[in-house]
NUTINU-434549 format. One record per residue (C-alpha): residue number from 1; x, y, z. Coordinates in steps of 0.1 Angstrom, whole numbers, plus 5000, padded with zeros to 4 digits. Example, Ala and Ser with C-alpha at 12.3 -4.5 7.8 and 13.67 -1.06 7.14 Angstrom:
<pts>
PT   nr    c1    c2    c3
PT    1  5123  4955  5078
PT    2  5137  4989  5071
</pts>
This chain:
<pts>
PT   nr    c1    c2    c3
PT    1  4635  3388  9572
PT    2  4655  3403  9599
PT    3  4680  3387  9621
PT    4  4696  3349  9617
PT    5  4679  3322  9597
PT    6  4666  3294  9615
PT    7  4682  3263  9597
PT    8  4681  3224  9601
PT    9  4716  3202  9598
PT   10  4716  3166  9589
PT   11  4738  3140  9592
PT   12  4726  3104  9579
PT   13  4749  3076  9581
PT   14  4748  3040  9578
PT   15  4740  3030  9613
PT   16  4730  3064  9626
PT   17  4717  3101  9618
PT   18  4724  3134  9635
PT   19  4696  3159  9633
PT   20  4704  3196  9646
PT   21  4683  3226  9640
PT   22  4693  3264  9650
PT   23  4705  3298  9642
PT   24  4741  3291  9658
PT   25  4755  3260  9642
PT   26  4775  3258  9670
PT   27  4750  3263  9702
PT   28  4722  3240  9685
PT   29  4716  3209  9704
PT   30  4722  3179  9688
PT   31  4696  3141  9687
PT   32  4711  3109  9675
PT   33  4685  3082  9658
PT   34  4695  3053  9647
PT   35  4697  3048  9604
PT   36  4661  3024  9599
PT   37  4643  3018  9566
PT   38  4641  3054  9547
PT   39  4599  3058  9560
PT   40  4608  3052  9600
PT   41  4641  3072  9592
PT   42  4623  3099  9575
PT   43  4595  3103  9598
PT   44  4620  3104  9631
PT   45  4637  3129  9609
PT   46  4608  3148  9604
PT   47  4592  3142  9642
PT   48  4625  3163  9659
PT   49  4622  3188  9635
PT   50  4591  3198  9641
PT   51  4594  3199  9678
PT   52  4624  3218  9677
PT   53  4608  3248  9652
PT   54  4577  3245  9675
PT   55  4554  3276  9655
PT   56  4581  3290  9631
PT   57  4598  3276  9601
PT   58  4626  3262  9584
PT   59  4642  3288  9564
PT   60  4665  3260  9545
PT   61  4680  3226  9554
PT   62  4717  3206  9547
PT   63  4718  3172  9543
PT   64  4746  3150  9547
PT   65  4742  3116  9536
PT   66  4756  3080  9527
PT   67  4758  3070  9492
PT   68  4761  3068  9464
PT   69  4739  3098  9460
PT   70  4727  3125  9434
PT   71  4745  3151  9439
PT   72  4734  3177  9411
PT   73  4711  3198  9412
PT   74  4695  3202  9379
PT   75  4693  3161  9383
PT   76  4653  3150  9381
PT   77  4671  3129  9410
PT   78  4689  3150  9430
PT   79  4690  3138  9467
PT   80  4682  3104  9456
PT   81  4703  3077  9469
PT   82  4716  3051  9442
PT   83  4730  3018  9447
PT   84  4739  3010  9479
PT   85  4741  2979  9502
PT   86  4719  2997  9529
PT   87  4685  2977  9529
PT   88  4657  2993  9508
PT   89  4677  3027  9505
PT   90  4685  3021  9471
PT   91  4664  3050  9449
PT   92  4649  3065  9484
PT   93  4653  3108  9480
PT   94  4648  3123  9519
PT   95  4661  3159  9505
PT   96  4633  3159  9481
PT   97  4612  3142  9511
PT   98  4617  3171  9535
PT   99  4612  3198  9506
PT  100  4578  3189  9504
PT  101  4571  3185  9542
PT  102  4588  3221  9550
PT  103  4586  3243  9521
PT  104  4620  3250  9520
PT  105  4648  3251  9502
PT  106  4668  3215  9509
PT  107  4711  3213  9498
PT  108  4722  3177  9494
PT  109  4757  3163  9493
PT  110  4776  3136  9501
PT  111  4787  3131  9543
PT  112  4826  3134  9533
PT  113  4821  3162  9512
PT  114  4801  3182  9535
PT  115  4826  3173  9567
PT  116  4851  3188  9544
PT  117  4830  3216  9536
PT  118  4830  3223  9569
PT  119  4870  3216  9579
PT  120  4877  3244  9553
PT  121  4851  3271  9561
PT  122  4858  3272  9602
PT  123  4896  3284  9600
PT  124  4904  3280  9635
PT  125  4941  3266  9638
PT  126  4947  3276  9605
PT  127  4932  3286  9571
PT  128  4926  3256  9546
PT  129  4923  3263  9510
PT  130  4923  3224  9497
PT  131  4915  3194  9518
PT  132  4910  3164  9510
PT  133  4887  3145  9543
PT  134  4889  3112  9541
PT  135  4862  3092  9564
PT  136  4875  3047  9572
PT  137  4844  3029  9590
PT  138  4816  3010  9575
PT  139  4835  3018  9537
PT  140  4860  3041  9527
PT  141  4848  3077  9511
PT  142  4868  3109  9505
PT  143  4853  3143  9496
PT  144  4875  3173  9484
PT  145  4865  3212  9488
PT  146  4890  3239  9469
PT  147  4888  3276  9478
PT  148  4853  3269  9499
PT  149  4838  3248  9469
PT  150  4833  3209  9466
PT  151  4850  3195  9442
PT  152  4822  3172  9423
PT  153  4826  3162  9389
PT  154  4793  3144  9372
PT  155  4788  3130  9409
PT  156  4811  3131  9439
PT  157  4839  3113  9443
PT  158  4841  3076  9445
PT  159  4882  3070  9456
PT  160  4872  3044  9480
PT  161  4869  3019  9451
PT  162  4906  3028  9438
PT  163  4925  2998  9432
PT  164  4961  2995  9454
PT  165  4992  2970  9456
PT  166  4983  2945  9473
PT  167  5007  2939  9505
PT  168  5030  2910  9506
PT  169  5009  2891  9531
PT  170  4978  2895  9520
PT  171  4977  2879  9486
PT  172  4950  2851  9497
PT  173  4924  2879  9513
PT  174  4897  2883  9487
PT  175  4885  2919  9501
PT  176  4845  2928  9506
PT  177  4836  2952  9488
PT  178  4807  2936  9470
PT  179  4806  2949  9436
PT  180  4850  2951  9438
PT  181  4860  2928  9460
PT  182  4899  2939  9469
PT  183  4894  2976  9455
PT  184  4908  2998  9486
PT  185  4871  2996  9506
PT  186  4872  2961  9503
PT  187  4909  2960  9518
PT  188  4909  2985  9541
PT  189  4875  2993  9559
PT  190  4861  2982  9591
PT  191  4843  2954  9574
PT  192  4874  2938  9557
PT  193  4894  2942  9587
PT  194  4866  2923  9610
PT  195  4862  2899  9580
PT  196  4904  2890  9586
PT  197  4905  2891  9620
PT  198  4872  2887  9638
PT  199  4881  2921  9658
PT  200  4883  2958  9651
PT  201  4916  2975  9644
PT  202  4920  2988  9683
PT  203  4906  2959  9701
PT  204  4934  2940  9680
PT  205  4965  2963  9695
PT  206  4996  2983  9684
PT  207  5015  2955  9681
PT  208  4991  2932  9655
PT  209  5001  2930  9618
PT  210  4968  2950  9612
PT  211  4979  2978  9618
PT  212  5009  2973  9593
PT  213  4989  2968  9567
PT  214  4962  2989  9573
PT  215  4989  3016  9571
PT  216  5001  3002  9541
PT  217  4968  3006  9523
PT  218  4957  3040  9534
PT  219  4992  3053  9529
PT  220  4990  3045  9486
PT  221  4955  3062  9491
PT  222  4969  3092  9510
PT  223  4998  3096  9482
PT  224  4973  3090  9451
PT  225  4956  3120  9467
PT  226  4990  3137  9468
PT  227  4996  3133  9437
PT  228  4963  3140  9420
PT  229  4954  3172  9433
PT  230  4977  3183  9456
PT  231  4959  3194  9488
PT  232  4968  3212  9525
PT  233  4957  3184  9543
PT  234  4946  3149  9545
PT  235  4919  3148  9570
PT  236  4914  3112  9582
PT  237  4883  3105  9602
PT  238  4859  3075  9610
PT  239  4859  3048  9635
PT  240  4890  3030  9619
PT  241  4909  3065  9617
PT  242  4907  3065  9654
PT  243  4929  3039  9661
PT  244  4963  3048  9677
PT  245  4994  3051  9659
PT  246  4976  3048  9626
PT  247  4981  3078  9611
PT  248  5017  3076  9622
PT  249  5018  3044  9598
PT  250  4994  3064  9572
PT  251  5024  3088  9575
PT  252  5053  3066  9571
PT  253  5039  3049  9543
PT  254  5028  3085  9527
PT  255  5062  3096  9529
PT  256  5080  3063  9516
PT  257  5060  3062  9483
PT  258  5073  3099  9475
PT  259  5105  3094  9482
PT  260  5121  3127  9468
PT  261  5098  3135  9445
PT  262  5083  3161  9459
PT  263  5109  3181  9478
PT  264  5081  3205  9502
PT  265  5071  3168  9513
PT  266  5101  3147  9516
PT  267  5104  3150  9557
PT  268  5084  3137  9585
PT  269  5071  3172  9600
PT  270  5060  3179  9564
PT  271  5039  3144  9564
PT  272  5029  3153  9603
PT  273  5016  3185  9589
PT  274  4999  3171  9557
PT  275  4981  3142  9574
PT  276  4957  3156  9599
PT  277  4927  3142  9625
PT  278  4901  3161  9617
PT  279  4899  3199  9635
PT  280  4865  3195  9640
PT  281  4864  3163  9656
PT  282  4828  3143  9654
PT  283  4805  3179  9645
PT  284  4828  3180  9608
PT  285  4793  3164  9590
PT  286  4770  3183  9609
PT  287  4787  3212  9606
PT  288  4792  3209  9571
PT  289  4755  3202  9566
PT  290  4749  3237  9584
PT  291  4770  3253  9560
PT  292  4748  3240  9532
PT  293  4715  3249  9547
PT  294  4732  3285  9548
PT  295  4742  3286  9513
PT  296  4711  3277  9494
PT  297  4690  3300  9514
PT  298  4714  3332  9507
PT  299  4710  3314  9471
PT  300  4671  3321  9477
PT  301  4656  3353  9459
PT  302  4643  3375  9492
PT  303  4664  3355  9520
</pts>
């Protein structure tokens, strides 16, 4: 084979999927579908695909994707999604799906871990050896990569579901995370904050308590991740993440919980330059998905 490999990018979310195929990652043009049941999801999916390749073929696809999901390999399952409030998603396997369809080799991983994937291997401002992204919407997921590897243990990381202090004022809210109730997801996503106040965190305004305690929550999560593994940068993304000032109270908090402990961290332009938006801004998962779909076809004998 001669010249670059023609390569599909996925991006599957709760409410929507990003499907990209190209040689350039960054020239490819980009179609948005909206997330339906896994067959109508699937077969969209499968429909751009095959009017974008037109005669050739797929040399090797990425997948981002909701979760839980199988992330290992030599898993019977791998690429299957596990238990999940998403209608009828529960068990459904679109990498395994779109194997068959293309004759191809398919990569899976979870959508933070492939944004941060993809945060770490385009340098641009500057190079990251550890990140830790953390995506705040529909619920609350964190992937980490460490020296251009994702950091997966028997599956990916579930931190979302930490437990946190609960703030002073919020001892009556019950949370909604349905299998934890007040874990961290059920305190601090988009749901719990709409389940509180009827309103998302921006339409509620700088000035609303919200944004205190939203602050206060992702702040214990931003120092647990401090303190476990000790990355660069904190990448905060996700509709939530987007609301101003919030990472100025992620930071604050952050930086209050250390106190002196750590000395390289103990000063506001430290916390400024460990807590980050992502550098990528909304192309981090399909980006990161394009890095997978390069790696497991160098992986493949003759590539």
């Amino acid at each position: 084979m001669t010249g670059r490999p023609l390569l599909a990018a996925i991006e599957t979310g709760g409410t929507k999927c990003i499907v990209s195929v190209g040689r350039d990652p960054t020239a490819a043009a980009r179609h948005r579908i909206e997330t339906d049941s896994p067959s109508k999801t699937a077969a969209s999916i499968e429909r751009i695909l095959r009017k974008e390749i037109g005669h050739s073929s797929l040399d090797a696809i990425g997948i981002t994707s909701f979760g839980p999901l199988d992330v290992d390999p030599e898993s019977p399952e791998y690429g299957q999604i596990g238990p999940t409030p998403k209608p009828h998603w529960e068990g459904f396997n679109l990498r395994s799906h779109l194997q068959e369809v293309f004759h191809c080799p398919v990569m899976s991983e979870s959508d933070v871990n492939g944004a941060a994937l993809a945060e770490a291997h385009w340098q641009l401002d500057r190079p990251i050896q550890h990140v830790s992204y953390v995506t705040v919407g529909t619920g609350i997921g964190v992937g980490v990569v460490q020296n251009g590897s994702i950091v997966n243990g028997r599956s990916h990381p579930e931190i979302g579901h930490i437990r946190v202090e609960r703030h002073p004022s919020d001892r009556a809210f019950s949370g909604t995370c349905p299998f934890h109730g007040d874990c961290l997801e059920g305190l601090a996503s988009g749901p719990a904050i709409a389940a509180r106040w009827g309103a998302t965190l921006t339409e509620l305004g700088q000035d609303h308590p919200g944004l205190v305690l939203e602050g206060f929550y992702l702040g214990q999560l931003a120092v647990n991740l401090v303190l476990h593994h000790r990355p660069d940068v904190i990448i905060f993304s996700g509709g939530v993440s987007q609301t101003p000032r919030l990472l100025e109270r992620i930071r604050h908090e952050c930086l209050l919980l250390l106190g002196d402990y750590l000395p390289e961290l103990a000063s506001p332009d430290a916390m400024n330059k460990l807590i980050a938006s992502p550098r990528l801004e909304n192309d981090s998962g399909i980006l990161g998905a394009f890095v997978m779909a390069q790696r497991t076809f160098s992986r493949t004998p003759n590539s």
